[in-house]
C-alpha positions, 0 to 999 in steps of 0.5 A, a space after each residue: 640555699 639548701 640541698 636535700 637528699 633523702 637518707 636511705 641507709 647508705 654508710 657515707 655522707 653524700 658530699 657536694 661541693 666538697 662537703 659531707 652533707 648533714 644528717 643531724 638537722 632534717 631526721 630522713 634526710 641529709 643536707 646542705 645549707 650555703 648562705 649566699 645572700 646573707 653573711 654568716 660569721 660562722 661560714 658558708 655551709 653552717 646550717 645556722 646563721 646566728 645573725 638571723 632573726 625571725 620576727 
């Protein structure tokens, strides 16, 4: 699952669920990824899931 909110200059972090989105993955956009299907060792809300592999 991800969210995604257009950058538009604001000075904060938009946050959901607790947390600051991200602004470094999507440059223009801050977001937010949850892995809810698949387990991450890294945790919920990490953008990466170094247990996926794309064929």
């Amino acid at each position: 699952m991800e969210w995604v909110v257009k950058d538009t200059g604001q000075t904060e972090a938009p946050t959901l669920f607790g947390k600051d989105l991200d602004n470094t993955v999507v440059p223009g956009f801050y977001t937010l990824h949850a892995w809810i299907y698949k387990p991450n060792p890294t945790g919920l809300f990490e953008p990466w899931n170094p247990t996926v592999k794309c064929p």
